[in-house]
N, C-alpha and C positions, 0 to 999 in steps of 0.2 A: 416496638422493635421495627425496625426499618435495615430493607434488604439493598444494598447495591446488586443489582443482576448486569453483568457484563453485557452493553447495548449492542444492537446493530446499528453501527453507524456508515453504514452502504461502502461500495469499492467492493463488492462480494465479501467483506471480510466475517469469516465463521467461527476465529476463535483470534488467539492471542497468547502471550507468554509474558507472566510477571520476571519484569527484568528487577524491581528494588521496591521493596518498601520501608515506608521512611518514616511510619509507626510500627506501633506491638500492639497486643491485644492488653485492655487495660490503660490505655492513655485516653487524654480527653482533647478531642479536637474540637477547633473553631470551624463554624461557617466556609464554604470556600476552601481549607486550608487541604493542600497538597497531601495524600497520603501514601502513594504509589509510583510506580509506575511501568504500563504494560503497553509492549511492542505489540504492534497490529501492522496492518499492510504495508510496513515499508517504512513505518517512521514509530517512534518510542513517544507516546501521551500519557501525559500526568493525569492522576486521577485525583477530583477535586470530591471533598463531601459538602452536598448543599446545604446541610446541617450542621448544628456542633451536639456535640455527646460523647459517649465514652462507646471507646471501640471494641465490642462485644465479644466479638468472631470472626478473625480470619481464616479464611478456608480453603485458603491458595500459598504454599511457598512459595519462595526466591527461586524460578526454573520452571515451575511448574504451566502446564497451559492451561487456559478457562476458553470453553467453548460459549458461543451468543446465549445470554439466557439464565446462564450458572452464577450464583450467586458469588462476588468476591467477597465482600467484604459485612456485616451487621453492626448496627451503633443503638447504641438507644438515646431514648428521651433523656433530656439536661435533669438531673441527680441519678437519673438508673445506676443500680450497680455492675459492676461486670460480671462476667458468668463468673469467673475463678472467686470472688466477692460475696456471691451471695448465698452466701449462708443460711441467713435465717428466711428465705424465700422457698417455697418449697416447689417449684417450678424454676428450672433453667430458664433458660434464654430461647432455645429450642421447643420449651414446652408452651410459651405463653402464648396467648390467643396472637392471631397478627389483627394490623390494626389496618383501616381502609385504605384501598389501595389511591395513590396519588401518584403524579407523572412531576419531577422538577426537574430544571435545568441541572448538568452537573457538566458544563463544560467543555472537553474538547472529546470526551468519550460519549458525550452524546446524552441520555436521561437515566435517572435513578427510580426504582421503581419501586413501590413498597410493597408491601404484603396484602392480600383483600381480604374483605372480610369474609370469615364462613371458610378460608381455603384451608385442604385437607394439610395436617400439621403432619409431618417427616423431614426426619434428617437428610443432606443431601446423597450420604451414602444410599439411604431405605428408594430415593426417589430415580437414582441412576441404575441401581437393580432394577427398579420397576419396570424403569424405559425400556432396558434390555429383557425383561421378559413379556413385554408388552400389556404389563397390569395398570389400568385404568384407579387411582390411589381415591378418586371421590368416589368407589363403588365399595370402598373398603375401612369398617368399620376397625379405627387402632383401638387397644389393648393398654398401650401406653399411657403413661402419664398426660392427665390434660386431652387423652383420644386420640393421642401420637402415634403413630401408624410405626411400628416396628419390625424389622426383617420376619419376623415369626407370623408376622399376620398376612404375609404374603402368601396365595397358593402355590402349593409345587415351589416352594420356593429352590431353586437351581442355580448355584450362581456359573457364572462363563468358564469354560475352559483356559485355562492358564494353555496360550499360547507358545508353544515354542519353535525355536529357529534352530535349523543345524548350524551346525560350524563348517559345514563342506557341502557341496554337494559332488555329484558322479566323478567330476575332473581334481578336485583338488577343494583346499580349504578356501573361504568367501569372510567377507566383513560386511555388515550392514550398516548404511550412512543414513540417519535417519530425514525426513526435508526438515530444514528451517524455515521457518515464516515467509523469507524473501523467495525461498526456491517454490516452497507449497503453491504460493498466491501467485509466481511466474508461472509454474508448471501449470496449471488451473487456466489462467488468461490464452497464454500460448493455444494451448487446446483449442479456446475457445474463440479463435481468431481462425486455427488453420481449418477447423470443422466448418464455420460460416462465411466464410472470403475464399474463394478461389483465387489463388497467389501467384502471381508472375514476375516475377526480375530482370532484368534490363540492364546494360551494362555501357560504360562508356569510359573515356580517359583525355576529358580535354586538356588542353594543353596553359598550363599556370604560372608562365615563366614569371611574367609581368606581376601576378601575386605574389609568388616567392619574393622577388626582390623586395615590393612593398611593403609586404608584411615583416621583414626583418626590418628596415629603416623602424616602419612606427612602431615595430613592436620596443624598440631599443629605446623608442622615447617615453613608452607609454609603462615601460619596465619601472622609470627614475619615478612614474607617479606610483610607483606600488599595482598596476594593472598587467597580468599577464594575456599579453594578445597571441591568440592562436588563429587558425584558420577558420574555426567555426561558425566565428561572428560572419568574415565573408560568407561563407555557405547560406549563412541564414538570410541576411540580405539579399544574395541572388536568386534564393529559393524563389523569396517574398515577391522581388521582381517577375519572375519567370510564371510564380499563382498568376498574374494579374493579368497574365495572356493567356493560361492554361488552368482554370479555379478549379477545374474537377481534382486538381492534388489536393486541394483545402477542405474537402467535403467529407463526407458518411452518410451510409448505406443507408434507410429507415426500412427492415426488415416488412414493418408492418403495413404502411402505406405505398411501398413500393417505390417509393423516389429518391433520387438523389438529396440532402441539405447539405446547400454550398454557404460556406460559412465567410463570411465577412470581417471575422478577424483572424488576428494570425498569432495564435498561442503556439511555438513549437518546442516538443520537448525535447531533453536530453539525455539518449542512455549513462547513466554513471555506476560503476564497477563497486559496488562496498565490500571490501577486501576480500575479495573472491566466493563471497556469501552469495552472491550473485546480483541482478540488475536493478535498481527502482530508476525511476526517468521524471523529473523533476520540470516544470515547466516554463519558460521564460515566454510572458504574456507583452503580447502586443510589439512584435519583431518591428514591426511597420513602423513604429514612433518612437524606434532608439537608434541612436547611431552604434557603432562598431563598440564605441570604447564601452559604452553603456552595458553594451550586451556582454561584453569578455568580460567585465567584474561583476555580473551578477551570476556569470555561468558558473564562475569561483565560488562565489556564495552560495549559490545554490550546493555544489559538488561537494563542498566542505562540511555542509549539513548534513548530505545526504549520508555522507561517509560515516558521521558522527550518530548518525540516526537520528538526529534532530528536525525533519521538514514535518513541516504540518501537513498534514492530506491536503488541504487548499493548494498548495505549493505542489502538488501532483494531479491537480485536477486542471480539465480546462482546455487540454492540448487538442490541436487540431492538427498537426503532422508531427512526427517523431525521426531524430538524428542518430544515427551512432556511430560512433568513431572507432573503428576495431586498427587503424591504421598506425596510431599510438603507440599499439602493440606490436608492430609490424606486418599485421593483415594486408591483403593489395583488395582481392572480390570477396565476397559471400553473397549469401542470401538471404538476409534479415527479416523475419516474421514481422506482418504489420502489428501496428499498436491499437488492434482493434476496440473502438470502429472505427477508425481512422481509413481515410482511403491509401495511404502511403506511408514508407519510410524510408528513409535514405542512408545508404550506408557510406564511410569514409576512409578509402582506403592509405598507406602511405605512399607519398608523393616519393614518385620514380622517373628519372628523368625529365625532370620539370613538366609532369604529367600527373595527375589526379585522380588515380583510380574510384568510381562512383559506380553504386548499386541502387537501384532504384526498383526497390517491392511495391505491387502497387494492387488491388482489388479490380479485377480483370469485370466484376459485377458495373462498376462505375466508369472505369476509362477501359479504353484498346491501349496494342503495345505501339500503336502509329502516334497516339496522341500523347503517351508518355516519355517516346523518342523525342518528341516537337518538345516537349518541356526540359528533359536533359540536355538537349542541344540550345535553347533559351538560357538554361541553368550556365553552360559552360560559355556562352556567347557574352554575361555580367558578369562572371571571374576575371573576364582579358583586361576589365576596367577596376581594376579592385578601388582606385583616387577618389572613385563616383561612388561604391559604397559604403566608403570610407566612413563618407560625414549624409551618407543618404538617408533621412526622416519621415 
């Protein structure tokens, strides 16, 4: 018998939601072959089995979450029968010994982990009771079948109070929204950015006539090649410029060593909106070595994935300052939380007046607001040339 237990594959991610699976229990997969597939921080990952056999026990619906650790899915060894099959076995699937524990690749969710030898034998339900009543399951001699440790064998056994919610409270009646994975895994980060960065913002609106105009000519050319040119490509370009005189924007904090690490390349990410689920920020690597157009059809690529829930974590990793655009929507200031540990983010207001409203959050720990004034005004001194960033590599 061989366990899938839902990995930690790092990003903080602690659990997960099966969006589809694309077996049943009682089929017989190959090697490799696709069986799943569960949403995790921000993007949906197929789930590969490193083996082939027949698919035991699934133990997760269509909706349901699996926390790091909990077993998804069991398969057995090439002829096993399946549980609903075996008949003339007199030991389930659940009851039979497991066999030595082994670590293999399983793809983009990271390792599959099997069963060890000697480990104490319970259902997942006997083993989550446990946790919550804090019973230690190798101190505890099962009764079950094979020494299968069953709810009865547990002391005191208690199970939790059925929690319940009102429908009102003091003022009137309430609904409760529960988080989604995107808002959990924000809600979580966000925290953990405004508890460790002391955060300041900084505001300016230089002046974009010159962009405006530019960027309508090339965008109208670069439309006919199927590329939609926005402003953001500019931004990023003049960011890149404006590091190269000011790199404390390029860096992150090192808690433990106490120092600045200024970083020598320029990964910068992009907030993108998945239909009001809320943010993932995707990242377009190496601003420095792509001209404009480069950058406007991959920001596309990226945003259509993101929306799709198709980016791979790689494709979220990596960033060394972070963009957001609330301007789109007709935002002009805000205050944008960094994208910790990032020392900065930069916010994008709409352009009023042939004016460019810009928010600039930055980790008060690594830079003053003197020295991130000098960079916003650097920033807005490479907009007036937008020709120069145009084709700048």
């Amino acid at each position: 018998m061989k366990e899938f237990k839902f990995p930690d594959i790092g990003e903080g991610i602690e659990e997960g939601k099966i969006v589809k699976w694309l077996v049943k229990e009682g089929d017989f997969i190959k090697e490799h072959q696709a069986v799943g597939e569960v949403e995790t921080d921000k993007a949906v990952a197929e789930i590969p089995s490193p083996f082939e056999g027949a698919i035991l026990k699934i133990n997760f619906k269509e909706g349901e979450t699996v926390k790091v650790g909990e077993v998804l899915f069991v398969v057995g060894e090439k002829g096993e029968k399946t549980v609903s099959a075996a008949k003339t076995n007199s030991k389930t699937a659940e009851d039979r010994p497991p066999r030595a524990q082994k670590l293999k690749a399983a793809g983009a969710v990271g390792y599959l982990e099997e069963a060890a030898e000697g480990e104490t034998l319970a259902t997942p339900s006997v083993r989550k009771l446990a946790k919550e009543l804090g019973v230690n399951l190798a101190k505890i001699k099962g009764t079950g079948p094979g020494g299968r440790i069953t709810e009865k064998d547990l002391p005191v056994v208690k199970k939790p109070e059925i929690k319940k919610k009102r429908k009102y409270d003091l003022w009137g009646y309430v609904d409760y929204v529960p988080l989604n994975n995107i808002r959990r895994v924000t809600a979580r980060h966000m925290t953990e950015a405004w508890l460790k960065a002391p955060q300041v913002t900084i505001m300016s609106e230089p002046e974009v006539k010159k962009l405006v105009k530019f960027r309508e000519k090339e965008g109208a050319k670069a439309e006919k090649k199927g590329i939609k040119l926005t402003f953001l490509p500019f931004i990023m370009k003049a960011c890149w410029q404006g590091m190269k005189e000011f790199p404390l924007l390029n860096s992150s904090f090192d808690d433990g060593a106490q120092e600045v690490i200024v970083k020598k390349y320029y990964n910068f990410g992009v907030a993108v909106d998945v239909d009001g689920e809320g943010l993932v920020v995707p990242v377009v690597k190496g601003v420095d070595m792509k001209n404009c157009l480069d950058i406007a059809k991959e920001i596309v690529e990226l945003a259509n994935k993101a929306r799709k829930k198709k980016l791979d974590i790689q494709e979220m990793r990596g960033g060394t300052f972070t963009i957001t655009n609330y301007g789109s929507l007709g935002g002009v200031f805000a205050t944008p939380i960094i994208n910790y540990p990032e020392a900065a983010i930069l916010g994008l207001g709409r352009i009023r007046d042939e004016k460019f409203p810009l928010s600039l959050t930055f980790d008060h720990r690594i830079l003053d607001g003197a020295y991130a004034v000098r960079f916003l005004n650097s920033l807005g001194s490479h907009l007036q040339s937008p020709e120069k960033l145009f084709i700048l590599t």
